[in-house]
N, C-alpha and C positions, 0 to 999 in steps of 0.2 A: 771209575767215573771221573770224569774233568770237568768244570765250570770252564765253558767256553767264554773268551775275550777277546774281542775286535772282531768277533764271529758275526754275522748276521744271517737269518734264514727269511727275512723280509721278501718278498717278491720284486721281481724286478730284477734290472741288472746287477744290481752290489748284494745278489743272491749269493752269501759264499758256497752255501749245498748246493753241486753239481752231481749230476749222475754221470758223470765224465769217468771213467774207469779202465786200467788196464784189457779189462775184458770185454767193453764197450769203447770204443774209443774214439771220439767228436773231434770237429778240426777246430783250431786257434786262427788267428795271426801270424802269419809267419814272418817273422822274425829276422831271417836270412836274404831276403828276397828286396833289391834296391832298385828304384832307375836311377842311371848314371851316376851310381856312386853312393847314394842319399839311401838309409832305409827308414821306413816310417817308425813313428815314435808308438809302441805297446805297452799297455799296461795292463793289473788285473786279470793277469792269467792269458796274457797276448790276447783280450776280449775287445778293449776300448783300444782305441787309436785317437791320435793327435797330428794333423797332419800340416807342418809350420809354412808347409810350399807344396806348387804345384809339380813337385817331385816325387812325391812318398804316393805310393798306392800298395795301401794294404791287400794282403790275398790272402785268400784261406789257405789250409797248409794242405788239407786233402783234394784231390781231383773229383773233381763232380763228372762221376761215371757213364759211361757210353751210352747207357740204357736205364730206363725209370724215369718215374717222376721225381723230382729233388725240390727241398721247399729250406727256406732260411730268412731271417729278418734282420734288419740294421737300423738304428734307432741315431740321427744327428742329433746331438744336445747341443752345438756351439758353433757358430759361424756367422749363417744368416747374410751373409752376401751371395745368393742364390749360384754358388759356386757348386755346392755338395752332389757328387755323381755316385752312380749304384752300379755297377760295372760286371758283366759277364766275360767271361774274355780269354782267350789264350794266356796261360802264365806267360810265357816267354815272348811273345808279340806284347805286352802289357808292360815288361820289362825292359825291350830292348828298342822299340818302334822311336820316329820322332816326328817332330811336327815344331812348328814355333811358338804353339800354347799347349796345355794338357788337355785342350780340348779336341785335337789335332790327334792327341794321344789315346783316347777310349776308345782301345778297339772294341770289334763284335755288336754287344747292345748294351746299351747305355742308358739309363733314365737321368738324365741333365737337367736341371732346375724345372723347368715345364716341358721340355721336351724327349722325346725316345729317339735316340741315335741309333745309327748303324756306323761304324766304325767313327768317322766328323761328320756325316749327314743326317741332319733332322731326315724322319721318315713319318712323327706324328709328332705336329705341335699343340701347344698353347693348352695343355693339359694339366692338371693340376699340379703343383708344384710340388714338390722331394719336401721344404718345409723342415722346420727342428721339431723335434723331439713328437713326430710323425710317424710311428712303424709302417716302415716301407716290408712288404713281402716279395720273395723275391723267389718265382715259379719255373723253374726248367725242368722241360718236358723233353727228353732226349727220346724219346719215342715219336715224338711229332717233328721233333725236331726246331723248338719255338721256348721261347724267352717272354714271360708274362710278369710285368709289376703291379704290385697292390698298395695303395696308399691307404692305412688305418682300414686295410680289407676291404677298398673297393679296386675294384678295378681300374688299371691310367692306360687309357686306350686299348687298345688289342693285342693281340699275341703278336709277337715278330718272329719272322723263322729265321733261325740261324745259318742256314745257306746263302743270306744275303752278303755276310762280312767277306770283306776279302781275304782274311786269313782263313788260316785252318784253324777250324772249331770243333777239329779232333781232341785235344786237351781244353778241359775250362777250367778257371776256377770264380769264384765267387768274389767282387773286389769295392772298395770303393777309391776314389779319385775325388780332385778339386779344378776347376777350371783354370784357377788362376792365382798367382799369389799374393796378389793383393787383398787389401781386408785382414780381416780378423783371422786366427786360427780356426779350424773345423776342428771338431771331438766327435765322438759319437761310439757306439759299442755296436756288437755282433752279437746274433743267436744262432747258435746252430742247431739248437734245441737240445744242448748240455743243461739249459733250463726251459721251463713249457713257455711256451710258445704266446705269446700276446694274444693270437687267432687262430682257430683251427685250420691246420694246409687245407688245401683243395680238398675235394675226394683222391684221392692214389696216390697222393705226392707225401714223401716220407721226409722226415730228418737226414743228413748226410752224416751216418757212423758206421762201424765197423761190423756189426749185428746184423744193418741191413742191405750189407754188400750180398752179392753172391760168393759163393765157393770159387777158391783160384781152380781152375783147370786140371792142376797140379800140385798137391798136394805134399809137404814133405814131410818128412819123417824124419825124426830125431831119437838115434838110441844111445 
């Protein structure tokens, strides 16, 4: 038996009890993954990001798969110059694209201060704003083929279908972004449901872990 110290099992994100496990296994931050050189700043288990410019755009390290519903939340605790974006997107267009602001740069769909972008084009504005310390939900439906945000569980405008962007929205991952580098630093953490979830997903739409992939195709064997 051990007396846990600097442990917390408190709710919330400085939850240290995760159900994260080799035999279940939930995406981080990745870590590895830069534009133009810059990688974003992780902490806490690659959970929290800090993001010092409009260079760093964290992404989940798993690919949000071809089919099924997928459900995840982001919580901004620090910014507040209505910079903080929620981002669906190609890893590699997300990584490599340009433009003369990062606003330029959120491919795919995008929930941007009060507005839902499709790669730099508003498509639905003046909706309610991303906001700190606000759990945003973040709904892809890869069966519809559509990208839905939720603010504190309500819905921010309508579904967008992913056939809009001009990329290929054959790979995604889950990201956030800032507009710009002025201002203040943005912070804010990720759930991918390694802890429960603020809100219950939709109906159909699961966590993004290893449990609830399907079987690869092909199977190997190791003797």
């Amino acid at each position: 038996n051990f007396t846990p110290s600097g442990f917390s099992v408190s709710a919330g994100s400085g939850n240290d009890s995760v159900i994260d496990t080799p035999t279940n296994n939930f995406p981080t931050l990745n870590s590895l993954t830069s534009f133009g050189g810059t990688s974003p700043q992780l902490t806490n288990g690659d959970l929290e990001f800090t993001m010092t410019s409009n260079s760093m755009y964290p992404m989940s390290t798993l690919l949000i798969p071809k089919s099924g519903k997928w459900y995840a939340e982001v919580v901004f605790t620090a910014g507040g110059n209505s910079q903080e974006t929620v981002i669906v997107s190609n890893p590699f267009l997300q990584q490599n694209s340009s433009g003369t602001s990062a606003t330029n740069r959120h491919n795919a769909i995008n929930y941007y201060n009060t507005d839902i972008r499709v790669d730099d084009s508003d498509v639905q504005s003046s909706l309610t704003a991303v906001g700190l310390n606000t759990t945003i939900g973040i709904c892809v439906d890869r069966d519809a083929g559509t990208v839905l945000f939720k603010n504190n569980n309500s819905n921010v405008g309508t579904a967008v279908n992913l056939s809009a962007a001009a990329g290929s929205t054959e790979d995604l991952v889950f990201a956030v972004g800032r507009g710009s580098s002025s201002g203040n630093n943005i912070s804010g953490h990720f759930n991918f449901g390694q802890r429960p979830f603020t809100y219950t997903p939709p109906a159909g739409f699961k966590a993004l872990n290893s449990q609830n992939l399907s079987d690869p195709a092909i199977l190997l064997l190791f003797l």
